[in-house]
C-alpha positions, -999 to 999 in steps of 0.1 A, spaced: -326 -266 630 -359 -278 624 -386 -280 649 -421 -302 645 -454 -284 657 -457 -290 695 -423 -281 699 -405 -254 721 -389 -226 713 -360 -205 735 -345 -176 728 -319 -166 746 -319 -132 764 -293 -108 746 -289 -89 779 -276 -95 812 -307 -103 838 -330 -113 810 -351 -142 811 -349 -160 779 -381 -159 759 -398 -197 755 -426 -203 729 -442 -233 714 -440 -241 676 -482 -239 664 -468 -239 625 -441 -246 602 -441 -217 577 -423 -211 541 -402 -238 523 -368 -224 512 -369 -201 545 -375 -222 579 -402 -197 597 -425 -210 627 -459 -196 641 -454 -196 679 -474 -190 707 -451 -175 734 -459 -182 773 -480 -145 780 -505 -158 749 -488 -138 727 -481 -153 688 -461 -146 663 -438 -157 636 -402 -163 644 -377 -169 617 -346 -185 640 -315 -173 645 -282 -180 664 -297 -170 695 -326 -192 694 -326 -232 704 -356 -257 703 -364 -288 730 -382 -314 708 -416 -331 726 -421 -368 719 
């Protein structure tokens, strides 16, 4: 999985009636460990290292 900056980020809810969490990629962080800066949709940001739970939707 690797995402390009502009990119969006879900992760998927882990519980029942939970919206899933979408983000878009500001950074690609780290080299041997795929870590992105995101800003998520409330303004928040952060740095997300994906896992099985998380899927991106590349922008052209």
């Amino acid at each position: 999985m690797q995402a390009h900056v502009g990119d969006h980020v879900v992760v998927e809810a882990g519980v029942l009636d939970t919206t899933p969490r979408r983000g878009r990629v500001l950074a690609v962080l780290g080299d041997d460990v795929v870590r992105y800066r995101v800003r998520w949709e409330d303004g928040h940001e952060s740095v997300l290292r994906p896992g099985p739970d998380v899927h991106l939707v590349h922008v052209r």
